[in-house]
mmCIF file of the N, C-alpha and C atoms, coordinates in Angstrom:
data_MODEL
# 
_entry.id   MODEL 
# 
loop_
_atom_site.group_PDB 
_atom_site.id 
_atom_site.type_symbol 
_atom_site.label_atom_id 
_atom_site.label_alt_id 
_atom_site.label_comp_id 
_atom_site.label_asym_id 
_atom_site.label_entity_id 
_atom_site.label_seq_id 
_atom_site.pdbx_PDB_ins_code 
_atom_site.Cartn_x 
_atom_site.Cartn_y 
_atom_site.Cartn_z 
_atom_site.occupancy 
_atom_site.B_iso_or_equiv 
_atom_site.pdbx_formal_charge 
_atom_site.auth_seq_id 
_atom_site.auth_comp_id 
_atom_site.auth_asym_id 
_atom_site.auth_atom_id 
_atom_site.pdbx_PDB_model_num 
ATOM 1   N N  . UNK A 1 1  ? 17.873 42.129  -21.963 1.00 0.00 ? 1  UNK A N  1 
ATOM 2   C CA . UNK A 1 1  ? 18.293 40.897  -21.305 1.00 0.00 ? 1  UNK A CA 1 
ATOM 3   C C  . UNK A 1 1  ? 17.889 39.728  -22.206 1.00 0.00 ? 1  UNK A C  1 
ATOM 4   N N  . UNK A 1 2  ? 18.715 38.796  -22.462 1.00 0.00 ? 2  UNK A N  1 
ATOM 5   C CA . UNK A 1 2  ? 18.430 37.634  -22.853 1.00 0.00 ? 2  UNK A CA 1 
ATOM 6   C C  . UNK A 1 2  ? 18.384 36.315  -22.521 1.00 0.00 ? 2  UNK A C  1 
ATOM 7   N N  . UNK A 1 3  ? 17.694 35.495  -22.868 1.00 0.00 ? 3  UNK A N  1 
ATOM 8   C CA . UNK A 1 3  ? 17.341 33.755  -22.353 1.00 0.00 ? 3  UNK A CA 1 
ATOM 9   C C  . UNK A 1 3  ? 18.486 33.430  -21.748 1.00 0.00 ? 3  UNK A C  1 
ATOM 10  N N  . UNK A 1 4  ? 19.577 33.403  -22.297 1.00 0.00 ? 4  UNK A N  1 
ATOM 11  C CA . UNK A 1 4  ? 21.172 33.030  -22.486 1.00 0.00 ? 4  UNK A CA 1 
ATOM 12  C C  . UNK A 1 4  ? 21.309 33.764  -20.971 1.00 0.00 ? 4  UNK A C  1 
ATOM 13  N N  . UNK A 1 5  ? 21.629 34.836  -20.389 1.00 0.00 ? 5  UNK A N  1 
ATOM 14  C CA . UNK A 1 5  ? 22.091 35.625  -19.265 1.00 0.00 ? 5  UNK A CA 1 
ATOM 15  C C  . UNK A 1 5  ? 20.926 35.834  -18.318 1.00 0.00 ? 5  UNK A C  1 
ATOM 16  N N  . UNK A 1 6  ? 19.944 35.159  -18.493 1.00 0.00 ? 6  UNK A N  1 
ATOM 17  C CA . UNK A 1 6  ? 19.448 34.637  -17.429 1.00 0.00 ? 6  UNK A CA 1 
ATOM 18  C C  . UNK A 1 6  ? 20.018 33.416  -17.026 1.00 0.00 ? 6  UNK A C  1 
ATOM 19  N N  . UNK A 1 7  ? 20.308 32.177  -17.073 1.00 0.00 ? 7  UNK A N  1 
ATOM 20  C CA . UNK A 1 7  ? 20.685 30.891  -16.910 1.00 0.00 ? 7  UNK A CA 1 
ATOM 21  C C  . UNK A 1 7  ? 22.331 31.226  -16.428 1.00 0.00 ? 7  UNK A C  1 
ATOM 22  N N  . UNK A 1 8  ? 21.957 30.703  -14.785 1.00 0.00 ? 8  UNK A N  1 
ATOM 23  C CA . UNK A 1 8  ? 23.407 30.840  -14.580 1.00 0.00 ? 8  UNK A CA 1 
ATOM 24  C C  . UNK A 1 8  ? 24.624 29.638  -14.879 1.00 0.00 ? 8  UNK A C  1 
ATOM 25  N N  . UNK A 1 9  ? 25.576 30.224  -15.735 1.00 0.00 ? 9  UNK A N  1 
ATOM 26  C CA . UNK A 1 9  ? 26.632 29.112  -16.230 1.00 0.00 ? 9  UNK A CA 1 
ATOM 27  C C  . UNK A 1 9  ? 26.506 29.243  -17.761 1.00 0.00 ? 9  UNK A C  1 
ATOM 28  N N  . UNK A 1 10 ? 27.102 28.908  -18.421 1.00 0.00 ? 10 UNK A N  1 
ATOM 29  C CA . UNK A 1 10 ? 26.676 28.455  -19.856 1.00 0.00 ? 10 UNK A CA 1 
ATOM 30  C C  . UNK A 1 10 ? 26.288 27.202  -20.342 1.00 0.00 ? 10 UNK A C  1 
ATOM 31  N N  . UNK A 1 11 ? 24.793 27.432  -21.358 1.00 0.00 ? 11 UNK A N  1 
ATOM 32  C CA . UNK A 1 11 ? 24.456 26.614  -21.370 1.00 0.00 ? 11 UNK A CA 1 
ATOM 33  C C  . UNK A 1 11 ? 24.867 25.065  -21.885 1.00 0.00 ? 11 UNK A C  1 
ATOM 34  N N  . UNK A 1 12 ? 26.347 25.269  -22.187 1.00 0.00 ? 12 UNK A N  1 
ATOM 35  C CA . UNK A 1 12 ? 26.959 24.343  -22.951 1.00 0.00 ? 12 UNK A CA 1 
ATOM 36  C C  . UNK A 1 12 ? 27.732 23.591  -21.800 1.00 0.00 ? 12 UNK A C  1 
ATOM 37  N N  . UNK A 1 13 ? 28.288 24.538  -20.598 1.00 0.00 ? 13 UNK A N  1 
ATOM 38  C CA . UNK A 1 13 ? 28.765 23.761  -19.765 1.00 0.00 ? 13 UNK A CA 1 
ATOM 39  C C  . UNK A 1 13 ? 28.117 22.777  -18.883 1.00 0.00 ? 13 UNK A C  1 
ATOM 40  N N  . UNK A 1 14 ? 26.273 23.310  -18.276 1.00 0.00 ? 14 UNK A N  1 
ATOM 41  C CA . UNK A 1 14 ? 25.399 22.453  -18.284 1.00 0.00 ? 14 UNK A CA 1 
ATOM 42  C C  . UNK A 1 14 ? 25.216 21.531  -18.327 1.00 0.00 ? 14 UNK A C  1 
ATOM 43  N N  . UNK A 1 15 ? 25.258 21.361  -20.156 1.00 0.00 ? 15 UNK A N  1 
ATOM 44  C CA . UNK A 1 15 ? 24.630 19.747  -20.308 1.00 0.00 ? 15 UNK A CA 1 
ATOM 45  C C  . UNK A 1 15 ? 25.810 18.873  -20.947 1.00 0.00 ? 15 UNK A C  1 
ATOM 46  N N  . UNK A 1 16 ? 26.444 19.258  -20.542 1.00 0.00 ? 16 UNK A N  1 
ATOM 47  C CA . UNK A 1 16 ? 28.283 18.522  -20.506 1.00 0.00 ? 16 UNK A CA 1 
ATOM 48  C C  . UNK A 1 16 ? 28.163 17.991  -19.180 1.00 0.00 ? 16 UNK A C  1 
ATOM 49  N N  . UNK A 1 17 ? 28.064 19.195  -18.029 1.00 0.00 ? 17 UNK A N  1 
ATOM 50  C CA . UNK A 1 17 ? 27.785 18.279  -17.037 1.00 0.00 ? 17 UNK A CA 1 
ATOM 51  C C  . UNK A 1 17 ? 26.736 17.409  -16.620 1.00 0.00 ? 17 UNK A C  1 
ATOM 52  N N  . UNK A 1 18 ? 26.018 17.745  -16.816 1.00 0.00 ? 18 UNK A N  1 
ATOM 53  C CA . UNK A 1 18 ? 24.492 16.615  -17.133 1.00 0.00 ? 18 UNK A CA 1 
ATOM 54  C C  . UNK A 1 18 ? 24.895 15.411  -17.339 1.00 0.00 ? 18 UNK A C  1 
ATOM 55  N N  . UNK A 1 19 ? 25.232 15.497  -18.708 1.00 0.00 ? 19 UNK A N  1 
ATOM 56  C CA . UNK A 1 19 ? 25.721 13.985  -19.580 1.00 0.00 ? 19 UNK A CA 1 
ATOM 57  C C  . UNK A 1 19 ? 26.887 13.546  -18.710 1.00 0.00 ? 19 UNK A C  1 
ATOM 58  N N  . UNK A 1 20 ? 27.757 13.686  -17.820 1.00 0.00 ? 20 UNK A N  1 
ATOM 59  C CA . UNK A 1 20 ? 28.483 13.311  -17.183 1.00 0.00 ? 20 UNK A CA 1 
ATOM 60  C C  . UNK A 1 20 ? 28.322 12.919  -16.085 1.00 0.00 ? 20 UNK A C  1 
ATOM 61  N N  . UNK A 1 21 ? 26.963 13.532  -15.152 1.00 0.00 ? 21 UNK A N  1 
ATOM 62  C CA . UNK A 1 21 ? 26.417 12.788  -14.240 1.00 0.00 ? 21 UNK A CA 1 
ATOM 63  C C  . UNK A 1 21 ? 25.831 11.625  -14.512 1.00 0.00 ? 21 UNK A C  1 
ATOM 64  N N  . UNK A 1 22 ? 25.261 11.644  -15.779 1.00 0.00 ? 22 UNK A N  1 
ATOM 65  C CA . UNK A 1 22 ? 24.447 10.487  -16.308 1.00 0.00 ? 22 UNK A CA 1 
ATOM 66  C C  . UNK A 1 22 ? 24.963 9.474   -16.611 1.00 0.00 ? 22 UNK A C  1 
ATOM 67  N N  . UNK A 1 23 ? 26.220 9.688   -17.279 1.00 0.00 ? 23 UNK A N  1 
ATOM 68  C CA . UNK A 1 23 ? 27.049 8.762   -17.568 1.00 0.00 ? 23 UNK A CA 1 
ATOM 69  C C  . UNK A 1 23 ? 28.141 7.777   -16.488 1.00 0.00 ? 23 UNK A C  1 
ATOM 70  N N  . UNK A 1 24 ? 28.597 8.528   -15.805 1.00 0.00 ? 24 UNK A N  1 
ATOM 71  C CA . UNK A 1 24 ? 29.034 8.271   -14.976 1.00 0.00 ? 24 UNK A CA 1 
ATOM 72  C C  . UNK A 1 24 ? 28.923 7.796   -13.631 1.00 0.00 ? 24 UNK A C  1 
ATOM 73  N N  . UNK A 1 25 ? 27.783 8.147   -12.972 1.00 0.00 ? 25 UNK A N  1 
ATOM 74  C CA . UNK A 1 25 ? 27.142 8.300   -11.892 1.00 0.00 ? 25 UNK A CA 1 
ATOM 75  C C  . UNK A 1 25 ? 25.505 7.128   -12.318 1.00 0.00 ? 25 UNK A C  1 
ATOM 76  N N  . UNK A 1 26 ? 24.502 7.701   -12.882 1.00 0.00 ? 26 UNK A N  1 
ATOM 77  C CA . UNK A 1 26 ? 23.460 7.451   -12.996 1.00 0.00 ? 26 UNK A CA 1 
ATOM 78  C C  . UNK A 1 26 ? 23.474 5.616   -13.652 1.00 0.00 ? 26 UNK A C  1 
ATOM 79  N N  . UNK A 1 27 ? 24.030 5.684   -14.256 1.00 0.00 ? 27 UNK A N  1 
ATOM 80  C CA . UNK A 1 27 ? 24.519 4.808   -15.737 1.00 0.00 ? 27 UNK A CA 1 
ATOM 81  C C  . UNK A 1 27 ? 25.303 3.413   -14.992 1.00 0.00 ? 27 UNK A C  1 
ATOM 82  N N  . UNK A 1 28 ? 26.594 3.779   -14.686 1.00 0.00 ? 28 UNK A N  1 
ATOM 83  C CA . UNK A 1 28 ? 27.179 3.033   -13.596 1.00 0.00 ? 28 UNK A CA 1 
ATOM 84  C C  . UNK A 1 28 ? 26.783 2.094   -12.718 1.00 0.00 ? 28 UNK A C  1 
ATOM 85  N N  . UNK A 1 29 ? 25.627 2.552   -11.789 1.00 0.00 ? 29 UNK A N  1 
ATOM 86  C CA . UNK A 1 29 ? 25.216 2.433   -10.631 1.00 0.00 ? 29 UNK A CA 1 
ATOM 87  C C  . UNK A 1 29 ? 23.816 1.400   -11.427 1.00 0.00 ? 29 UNK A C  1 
ATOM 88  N N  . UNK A 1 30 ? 23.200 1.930   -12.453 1.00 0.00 ? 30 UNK A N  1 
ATOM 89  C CA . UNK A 1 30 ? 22.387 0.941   -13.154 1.00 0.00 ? 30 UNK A CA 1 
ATOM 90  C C  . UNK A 1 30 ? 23.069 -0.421  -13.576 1.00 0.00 ? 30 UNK A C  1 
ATOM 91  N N  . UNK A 1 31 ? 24.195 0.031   -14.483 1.00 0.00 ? 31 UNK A N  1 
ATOM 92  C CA . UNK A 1 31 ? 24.780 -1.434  -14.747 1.00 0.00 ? 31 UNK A CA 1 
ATOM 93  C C  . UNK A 1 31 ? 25.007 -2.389  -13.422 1.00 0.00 ? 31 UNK A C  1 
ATOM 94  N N  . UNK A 1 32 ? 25.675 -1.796  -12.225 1.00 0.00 ? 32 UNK A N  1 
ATOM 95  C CA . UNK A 1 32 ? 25.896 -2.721  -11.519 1.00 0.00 ? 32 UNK A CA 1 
ATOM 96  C C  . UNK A 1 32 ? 24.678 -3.207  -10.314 1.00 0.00 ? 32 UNK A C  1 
ATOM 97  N N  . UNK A 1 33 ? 23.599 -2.311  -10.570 1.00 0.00 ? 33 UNK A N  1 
ATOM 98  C CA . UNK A 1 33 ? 22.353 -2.830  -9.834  1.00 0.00 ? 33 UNK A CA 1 
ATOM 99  C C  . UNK A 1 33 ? 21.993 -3.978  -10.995 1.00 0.00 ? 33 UNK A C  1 
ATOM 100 N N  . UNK A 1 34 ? 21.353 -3.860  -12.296 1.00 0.00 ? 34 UNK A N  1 
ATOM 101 C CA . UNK A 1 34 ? 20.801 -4.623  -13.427 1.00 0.00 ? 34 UNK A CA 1 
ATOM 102 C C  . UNK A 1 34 ? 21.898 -5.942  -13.716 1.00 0.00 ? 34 UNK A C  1 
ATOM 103 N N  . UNK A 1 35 ? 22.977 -5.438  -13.846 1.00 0.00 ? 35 UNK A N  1 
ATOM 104 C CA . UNK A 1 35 ? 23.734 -6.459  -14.458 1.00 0.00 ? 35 UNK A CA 1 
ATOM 105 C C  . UNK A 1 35 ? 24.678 -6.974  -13.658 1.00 0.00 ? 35 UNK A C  1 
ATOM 106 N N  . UNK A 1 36 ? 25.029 -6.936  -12.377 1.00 0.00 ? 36 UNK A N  1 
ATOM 107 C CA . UNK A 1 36 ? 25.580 -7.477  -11.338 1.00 0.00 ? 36 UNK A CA 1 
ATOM 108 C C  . UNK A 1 36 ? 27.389 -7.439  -11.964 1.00 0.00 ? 36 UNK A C  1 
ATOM 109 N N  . UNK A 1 37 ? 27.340 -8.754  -12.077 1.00 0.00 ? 37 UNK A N  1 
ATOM 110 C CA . UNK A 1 37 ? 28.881 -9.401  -12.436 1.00 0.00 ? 37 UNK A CA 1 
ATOM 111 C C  . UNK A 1 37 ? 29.234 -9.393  -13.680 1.00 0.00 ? 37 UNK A C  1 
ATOM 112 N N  . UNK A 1 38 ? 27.953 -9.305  -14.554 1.00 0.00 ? 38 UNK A N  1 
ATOM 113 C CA . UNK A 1 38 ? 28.061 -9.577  -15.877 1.00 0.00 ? 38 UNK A CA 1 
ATOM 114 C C  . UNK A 1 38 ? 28.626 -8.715  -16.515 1.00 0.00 ? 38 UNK A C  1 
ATOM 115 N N  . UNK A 1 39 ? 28.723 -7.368  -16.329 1.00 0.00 ? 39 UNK A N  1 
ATOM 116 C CA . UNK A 1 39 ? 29.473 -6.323  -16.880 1.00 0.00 ? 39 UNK A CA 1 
ATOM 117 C C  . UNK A 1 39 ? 30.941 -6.157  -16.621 1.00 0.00 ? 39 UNK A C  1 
ATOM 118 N N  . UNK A 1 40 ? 31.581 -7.221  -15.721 1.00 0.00 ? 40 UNK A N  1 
ATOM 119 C CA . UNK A 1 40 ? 32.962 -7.595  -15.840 1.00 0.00 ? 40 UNK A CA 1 
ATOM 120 C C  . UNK A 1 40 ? 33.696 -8.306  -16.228 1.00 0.00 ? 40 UNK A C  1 
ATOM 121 N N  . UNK A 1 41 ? 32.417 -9.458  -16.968 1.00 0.00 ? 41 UNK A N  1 
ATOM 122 C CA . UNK A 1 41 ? 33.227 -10.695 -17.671 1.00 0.00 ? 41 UNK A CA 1 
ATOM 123 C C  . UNK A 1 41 ? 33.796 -10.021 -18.874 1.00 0.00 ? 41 UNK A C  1 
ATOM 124 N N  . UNK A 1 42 ? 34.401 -10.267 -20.088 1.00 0.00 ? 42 UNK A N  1 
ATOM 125 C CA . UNK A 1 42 ? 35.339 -10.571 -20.783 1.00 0.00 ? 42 UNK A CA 1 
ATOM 126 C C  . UNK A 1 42 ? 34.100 -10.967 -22.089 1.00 0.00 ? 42 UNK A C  1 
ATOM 127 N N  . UNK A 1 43 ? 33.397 -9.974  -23.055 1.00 0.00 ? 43 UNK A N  1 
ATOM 128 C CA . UNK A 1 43 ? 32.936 -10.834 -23.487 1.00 0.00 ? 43 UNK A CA 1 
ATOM 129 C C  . UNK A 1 43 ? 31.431 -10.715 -23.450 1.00 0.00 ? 43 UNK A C  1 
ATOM 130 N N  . UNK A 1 44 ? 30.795 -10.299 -22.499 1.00 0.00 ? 44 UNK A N  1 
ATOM 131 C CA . UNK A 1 44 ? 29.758 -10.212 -21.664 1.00 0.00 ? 44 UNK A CA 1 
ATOM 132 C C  . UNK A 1 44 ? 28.886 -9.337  -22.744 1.00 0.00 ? 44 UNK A C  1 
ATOM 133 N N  . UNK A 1 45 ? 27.952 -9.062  -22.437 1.00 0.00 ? 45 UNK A N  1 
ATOM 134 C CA . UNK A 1 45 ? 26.743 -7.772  -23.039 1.00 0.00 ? 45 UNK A CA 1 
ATOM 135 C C  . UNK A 1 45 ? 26.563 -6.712  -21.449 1.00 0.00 ? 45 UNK A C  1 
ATOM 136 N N  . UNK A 1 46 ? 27.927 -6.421  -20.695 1.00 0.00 ? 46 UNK A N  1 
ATOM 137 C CA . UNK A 1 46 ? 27.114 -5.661  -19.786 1.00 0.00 ? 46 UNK A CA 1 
ATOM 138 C C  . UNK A 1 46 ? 26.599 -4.344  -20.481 1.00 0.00 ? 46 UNK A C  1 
ATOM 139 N N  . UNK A 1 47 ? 26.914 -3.418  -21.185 1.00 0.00 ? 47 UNK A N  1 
ATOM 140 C CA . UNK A 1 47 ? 26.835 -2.492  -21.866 1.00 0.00 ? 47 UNK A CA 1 
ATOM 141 C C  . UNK A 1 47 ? 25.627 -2.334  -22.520 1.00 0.00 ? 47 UNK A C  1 
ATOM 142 N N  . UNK A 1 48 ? 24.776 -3.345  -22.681 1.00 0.00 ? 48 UNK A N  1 
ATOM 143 C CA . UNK A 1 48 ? 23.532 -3.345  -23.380 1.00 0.00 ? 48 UNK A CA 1 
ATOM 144 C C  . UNK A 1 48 ? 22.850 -4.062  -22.265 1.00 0.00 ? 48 UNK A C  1 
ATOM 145 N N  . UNK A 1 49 ? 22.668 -4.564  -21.505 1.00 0.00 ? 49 UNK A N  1 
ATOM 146 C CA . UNK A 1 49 ? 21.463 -4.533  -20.776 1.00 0.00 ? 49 UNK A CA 1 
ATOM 147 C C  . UNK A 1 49 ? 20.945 -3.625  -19.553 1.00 0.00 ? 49 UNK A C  1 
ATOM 148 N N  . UNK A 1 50 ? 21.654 -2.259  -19.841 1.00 0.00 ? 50 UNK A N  1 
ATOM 149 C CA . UNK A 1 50 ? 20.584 -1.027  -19.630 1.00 0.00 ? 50 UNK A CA 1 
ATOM 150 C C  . UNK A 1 50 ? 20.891 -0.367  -20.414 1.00 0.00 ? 50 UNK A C  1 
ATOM 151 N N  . UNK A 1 51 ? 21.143 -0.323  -21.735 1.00 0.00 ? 51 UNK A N  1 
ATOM 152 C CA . UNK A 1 51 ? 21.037 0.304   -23.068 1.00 0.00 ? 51 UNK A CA 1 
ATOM 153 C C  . UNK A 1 51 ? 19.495 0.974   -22.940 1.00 0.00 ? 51 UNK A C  1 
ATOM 154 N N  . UNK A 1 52 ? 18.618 0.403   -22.457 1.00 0.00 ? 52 UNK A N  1 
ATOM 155 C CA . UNK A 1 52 ? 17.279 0.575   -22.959 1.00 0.00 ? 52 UNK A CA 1 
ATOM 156 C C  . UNK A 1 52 ? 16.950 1.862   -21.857 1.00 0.00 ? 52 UNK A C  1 
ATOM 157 N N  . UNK A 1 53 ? 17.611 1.989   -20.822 1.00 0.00 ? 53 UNK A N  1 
ATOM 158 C CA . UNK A 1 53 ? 17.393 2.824   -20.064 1.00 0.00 ? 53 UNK A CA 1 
ATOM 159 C C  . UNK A 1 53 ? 18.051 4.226   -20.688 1.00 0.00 ? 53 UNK A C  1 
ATOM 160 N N  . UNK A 1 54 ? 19.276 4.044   -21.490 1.00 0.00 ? 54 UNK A N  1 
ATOM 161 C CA . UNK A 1 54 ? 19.737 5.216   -21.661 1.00 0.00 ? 54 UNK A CA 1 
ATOM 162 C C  . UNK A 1 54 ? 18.842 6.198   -22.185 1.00 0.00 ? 54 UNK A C  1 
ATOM 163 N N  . UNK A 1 55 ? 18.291 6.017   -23.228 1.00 0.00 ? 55 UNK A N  1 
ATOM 164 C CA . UNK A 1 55 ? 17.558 6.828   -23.951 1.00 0.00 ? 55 UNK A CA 1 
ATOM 165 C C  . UNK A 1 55 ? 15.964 7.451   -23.044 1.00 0.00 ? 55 UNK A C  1 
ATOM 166 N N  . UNK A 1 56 ? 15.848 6.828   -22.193 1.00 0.00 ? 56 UNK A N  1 
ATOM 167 C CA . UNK A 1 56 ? 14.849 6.947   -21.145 1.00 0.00 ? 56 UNK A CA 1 
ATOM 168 C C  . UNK A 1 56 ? 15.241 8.402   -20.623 1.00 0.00 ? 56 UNK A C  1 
ATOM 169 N N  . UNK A 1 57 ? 16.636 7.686   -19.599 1.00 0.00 ? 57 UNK A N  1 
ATOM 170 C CA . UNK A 1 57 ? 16.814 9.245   -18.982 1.00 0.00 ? 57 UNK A CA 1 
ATOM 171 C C  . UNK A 1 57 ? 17.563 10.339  -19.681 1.00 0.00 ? 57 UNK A C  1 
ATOM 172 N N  . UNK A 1 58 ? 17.775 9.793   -21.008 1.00 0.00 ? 58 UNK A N  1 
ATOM 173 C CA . UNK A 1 58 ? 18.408 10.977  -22.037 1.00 0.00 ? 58 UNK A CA 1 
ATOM 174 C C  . UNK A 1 58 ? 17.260 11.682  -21.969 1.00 0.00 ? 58 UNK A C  1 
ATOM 175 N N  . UNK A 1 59 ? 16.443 11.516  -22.341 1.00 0.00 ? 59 UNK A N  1 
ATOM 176 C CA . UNK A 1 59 ? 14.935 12.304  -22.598 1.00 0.00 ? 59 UNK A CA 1 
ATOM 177 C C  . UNK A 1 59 ? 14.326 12.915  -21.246 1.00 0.00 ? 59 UNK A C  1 
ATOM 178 N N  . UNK A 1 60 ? 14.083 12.358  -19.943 1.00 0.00 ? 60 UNK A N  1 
ATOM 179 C CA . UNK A 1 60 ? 13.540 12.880  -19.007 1.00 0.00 ? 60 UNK A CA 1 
ATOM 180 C C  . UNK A 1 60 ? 14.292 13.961  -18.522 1.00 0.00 ? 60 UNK A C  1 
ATOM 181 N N  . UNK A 1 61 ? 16.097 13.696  -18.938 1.00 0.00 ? 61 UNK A N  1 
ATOM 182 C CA . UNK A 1 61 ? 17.135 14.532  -18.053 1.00 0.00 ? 61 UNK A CA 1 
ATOM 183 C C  . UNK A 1 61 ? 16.657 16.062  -18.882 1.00 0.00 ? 61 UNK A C  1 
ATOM 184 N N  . UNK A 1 62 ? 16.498 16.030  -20.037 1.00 0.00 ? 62 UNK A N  1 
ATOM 185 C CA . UNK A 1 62 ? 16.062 17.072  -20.857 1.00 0.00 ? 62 UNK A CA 1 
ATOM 186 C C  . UNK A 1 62 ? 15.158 17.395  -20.618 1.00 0.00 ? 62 UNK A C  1 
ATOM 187 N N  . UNK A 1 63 ? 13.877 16.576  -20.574 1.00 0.00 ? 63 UNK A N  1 
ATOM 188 C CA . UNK A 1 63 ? 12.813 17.723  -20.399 1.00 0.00 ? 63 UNK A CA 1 
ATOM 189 C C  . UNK A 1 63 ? 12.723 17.669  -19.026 1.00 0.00 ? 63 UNK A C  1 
ATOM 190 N N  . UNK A 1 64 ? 13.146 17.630  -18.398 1.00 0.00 ? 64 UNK A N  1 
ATOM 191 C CA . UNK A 1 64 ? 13.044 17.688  -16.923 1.00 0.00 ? 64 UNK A CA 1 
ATOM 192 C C  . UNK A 1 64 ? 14.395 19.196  -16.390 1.00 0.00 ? 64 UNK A C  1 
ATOM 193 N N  . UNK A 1 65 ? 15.246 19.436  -17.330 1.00 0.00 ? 65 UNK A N  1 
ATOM 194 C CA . UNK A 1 65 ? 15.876 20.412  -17.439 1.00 0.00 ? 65 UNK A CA 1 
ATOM 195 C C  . UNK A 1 65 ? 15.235 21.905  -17.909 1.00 0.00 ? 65 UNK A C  1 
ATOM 196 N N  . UNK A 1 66 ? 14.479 21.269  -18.921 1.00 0.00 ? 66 UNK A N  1 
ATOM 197 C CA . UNK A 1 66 ? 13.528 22.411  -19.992 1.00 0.00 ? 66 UNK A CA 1 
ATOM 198 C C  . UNK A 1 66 ? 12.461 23.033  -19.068 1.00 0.00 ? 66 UNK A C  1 
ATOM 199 N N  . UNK A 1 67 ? 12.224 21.952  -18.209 1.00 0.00 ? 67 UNK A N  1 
ATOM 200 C CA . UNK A 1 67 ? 10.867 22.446  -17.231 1.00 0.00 ? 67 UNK A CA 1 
ATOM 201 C C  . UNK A 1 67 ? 11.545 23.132  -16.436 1.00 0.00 ? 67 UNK A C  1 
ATOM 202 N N  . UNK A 1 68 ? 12.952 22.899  -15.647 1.00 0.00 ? 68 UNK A N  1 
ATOM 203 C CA . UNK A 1 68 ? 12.852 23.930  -14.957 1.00 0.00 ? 68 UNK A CA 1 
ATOM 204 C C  . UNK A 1 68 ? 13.157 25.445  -15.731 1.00 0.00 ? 68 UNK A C  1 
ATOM 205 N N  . UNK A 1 69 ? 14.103 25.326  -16.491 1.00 0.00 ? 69 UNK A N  1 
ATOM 206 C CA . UNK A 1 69 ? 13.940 26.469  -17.254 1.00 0.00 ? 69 UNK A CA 1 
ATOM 207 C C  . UNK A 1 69 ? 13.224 27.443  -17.447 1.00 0.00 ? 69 UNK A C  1 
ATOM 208 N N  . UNK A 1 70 ? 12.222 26.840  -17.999 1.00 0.00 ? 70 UNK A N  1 
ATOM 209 C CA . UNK A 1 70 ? 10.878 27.266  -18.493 1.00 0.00 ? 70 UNK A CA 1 
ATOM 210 C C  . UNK A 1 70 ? 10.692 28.175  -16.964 1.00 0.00 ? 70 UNK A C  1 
ATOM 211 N N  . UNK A 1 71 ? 10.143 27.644  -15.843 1.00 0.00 ? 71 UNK A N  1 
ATOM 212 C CA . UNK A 1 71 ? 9.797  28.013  -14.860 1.00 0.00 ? 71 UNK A CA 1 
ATOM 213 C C  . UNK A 1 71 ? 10.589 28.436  -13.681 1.00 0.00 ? 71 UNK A C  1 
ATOM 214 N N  . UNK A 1 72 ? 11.985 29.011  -14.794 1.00 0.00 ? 72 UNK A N  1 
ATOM 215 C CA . UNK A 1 72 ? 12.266 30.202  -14.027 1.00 0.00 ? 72 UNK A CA 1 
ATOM 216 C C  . UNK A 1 72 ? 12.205 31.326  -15.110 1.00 0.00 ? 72 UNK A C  1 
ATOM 217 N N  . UNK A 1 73 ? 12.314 30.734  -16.213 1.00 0.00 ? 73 UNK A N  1 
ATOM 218 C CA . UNK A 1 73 ? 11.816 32.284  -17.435 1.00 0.00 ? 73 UNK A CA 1 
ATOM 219 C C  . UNK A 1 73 ? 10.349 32.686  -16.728 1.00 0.00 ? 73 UNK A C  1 
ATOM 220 N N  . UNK A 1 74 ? 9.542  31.747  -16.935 1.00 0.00 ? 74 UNK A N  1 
ATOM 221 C CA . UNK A 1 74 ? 8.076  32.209  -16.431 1.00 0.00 ? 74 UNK A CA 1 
ATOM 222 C C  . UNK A 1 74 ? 8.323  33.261  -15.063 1.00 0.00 ? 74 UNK A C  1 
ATOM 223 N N  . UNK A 1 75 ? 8.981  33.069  -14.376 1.00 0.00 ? 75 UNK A N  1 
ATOM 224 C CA . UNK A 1 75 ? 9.059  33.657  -12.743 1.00 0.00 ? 75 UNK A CA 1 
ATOM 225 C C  . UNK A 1 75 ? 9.697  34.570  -13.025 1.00 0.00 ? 75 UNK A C  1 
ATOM 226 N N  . UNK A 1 76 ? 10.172 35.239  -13.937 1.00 0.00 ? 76 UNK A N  1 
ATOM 227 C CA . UNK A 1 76 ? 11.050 36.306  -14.130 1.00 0.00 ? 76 UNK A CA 1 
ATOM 228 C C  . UNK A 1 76 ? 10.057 37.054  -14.804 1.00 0.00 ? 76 UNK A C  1 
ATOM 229 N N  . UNK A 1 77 ? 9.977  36.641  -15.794 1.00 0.00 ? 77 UNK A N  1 
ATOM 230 C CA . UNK A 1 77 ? 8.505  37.112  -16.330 1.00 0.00 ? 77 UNK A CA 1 
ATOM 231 C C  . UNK A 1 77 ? 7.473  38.078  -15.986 1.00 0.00 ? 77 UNK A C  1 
ATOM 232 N N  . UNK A 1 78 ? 7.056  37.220  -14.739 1.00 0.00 ? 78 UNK A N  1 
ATOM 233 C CA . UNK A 1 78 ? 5.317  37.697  -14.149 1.00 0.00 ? 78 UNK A CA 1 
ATOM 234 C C  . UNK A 1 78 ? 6.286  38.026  -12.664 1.00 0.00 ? 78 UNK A C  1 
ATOM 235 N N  . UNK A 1 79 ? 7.472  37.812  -12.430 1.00 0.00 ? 79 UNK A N  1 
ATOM 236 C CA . UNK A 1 79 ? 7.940  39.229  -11.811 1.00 0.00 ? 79 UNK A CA 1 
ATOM 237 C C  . UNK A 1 79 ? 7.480  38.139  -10.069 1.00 0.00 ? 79 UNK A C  1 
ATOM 238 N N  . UNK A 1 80 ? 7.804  36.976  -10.076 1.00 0.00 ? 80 UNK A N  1 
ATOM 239 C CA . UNK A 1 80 ? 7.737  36.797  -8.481  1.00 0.00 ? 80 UNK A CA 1 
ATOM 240 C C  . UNK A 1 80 ? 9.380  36.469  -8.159  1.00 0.00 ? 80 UNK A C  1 
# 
């Protein structure tokens, strides 16, 4: 058995969908909490003022993915 066929789905389809919640959903909902109106003017910087967030939850969405991972390899593992 391998890492790969434990994880149900492939792991490529995953974090396609990941990045698409994030983007779409997560991302979205920031601009228009942070940047109100400003991300509809013409012109505007809405796009960069939660730039700074992206890379935030780029990183947590990952290791926060890795952890669970991890701890279902571990649980397979030691067999609970």
């Amino acid at each position: 058995m391998t890492y790969l066929s434990v994880i149900p789905g492939n792991i490529t389809d995953i974090s396609s969908l990941l990045l698409q919640w994030l983007e779409n959903k997560v991302l979205v909902w920031l601009k228009l909490v942070y940047c109100g109106n400003r991300g509809n003017q013409v012109g505007s910087q809405g796009d960069t003022c939660i730039e700074g967030f992206k890379g935030r939850l780029l990183h947590f969405l990952w290791e926060t993915y890795a952890r669970v991972q991890i701890g279902q390899l571990f649980n397979i593992i030691i067999g609970i």
